[in-house]
C-alpha positions as CSV (number, residue, x, y, z in Angstrom):
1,X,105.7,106.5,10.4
2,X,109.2,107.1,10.3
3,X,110.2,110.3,12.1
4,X,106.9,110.2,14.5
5,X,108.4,107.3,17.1
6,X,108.5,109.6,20.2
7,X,104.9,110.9,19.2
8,X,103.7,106.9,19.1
9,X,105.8,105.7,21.9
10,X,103.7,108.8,24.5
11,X,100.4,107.9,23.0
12,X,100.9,103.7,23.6
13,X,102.3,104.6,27.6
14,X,98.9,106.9,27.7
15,X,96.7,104.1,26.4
16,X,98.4,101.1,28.7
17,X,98.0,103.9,31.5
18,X,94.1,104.5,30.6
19,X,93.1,100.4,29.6
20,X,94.9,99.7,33.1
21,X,97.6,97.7,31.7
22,X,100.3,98.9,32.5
23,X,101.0,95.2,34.2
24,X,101.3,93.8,30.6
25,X,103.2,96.2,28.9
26,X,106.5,96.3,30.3
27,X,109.0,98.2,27.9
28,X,108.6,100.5,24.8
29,X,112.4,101.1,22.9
30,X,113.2,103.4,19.9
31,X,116.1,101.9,19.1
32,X,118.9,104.6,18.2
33,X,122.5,104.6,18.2
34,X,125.3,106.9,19.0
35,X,127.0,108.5,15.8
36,X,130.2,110.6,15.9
37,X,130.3,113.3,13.5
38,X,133.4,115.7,13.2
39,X,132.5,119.1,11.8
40,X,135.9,120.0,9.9
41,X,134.9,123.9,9.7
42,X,134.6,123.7,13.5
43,X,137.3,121.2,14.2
44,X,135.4,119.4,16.7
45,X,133.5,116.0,17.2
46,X,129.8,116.0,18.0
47,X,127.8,113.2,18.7
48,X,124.6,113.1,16.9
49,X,121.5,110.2,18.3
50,X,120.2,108.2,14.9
51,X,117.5,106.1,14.3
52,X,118.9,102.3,13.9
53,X,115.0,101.0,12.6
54,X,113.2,104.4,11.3
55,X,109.6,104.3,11.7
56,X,109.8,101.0,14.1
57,X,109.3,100.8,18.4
58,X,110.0,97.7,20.0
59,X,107.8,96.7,22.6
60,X,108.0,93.9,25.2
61,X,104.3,93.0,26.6
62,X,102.5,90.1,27.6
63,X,100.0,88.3,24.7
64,X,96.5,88.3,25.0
65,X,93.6,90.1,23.5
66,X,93.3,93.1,25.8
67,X,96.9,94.2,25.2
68,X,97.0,93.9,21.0
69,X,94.1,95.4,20.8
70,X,95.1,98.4,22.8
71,X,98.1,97.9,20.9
72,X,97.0,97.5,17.6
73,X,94.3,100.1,17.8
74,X,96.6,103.1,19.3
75,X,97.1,106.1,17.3
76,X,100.4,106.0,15.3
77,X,100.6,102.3,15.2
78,X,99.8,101.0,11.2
79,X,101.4,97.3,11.5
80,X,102.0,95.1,14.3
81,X,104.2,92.4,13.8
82,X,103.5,89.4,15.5
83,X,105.6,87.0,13.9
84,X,106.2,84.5,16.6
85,X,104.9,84.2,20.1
86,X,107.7,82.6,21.1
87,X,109.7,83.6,23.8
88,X,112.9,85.7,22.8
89,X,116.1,86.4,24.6
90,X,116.6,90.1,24.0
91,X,119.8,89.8,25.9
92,X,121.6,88.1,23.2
């Protein structure tokens, strides 16, 4: 759910750390970017921290049953999208 990422993003790293698999999850991201807002009855610039994907984490983990499942089945999480099992460059 959108505004409840941090809340998931502790309970999966708690799961992987109870299941013991920490070996096959290897990174969790909320992706957020960097916003500047000017406040003109301040006359100053603040950087605010906003959600690029509301309601989404992206996780990086090796594919087999043990890890979807603890995956699928963790508190927070109400679709896994497993479009391709494929290999992606998340550099590019």
């Amino acid at each position: 759910y959108s505004g409840h990422e941090n809340k998931v993003k502790e309970n999966l790293e708690k799961r992987v750390e109870s299941m013991g698999l920490q070996d096959c999850l290897f990174n969790i991201v909320i992706p957020e970017h960097e916003v500047l807002r000017t406040m003109y009855h301040a006359s100053s610039v603040i950087i605010i921290s906003t959600k690029t994907y509301p309601g989404n984490i992206f996780l990086t983990l090796l594919i087999f049953l043990p890890s979807l499942i603890s995956v699928s089945t963790c508190s927070g999480i109400t679709i896994l999208n497993r479009q391709s099992c494929n290999p992606i460059d998340s550099t590019s």
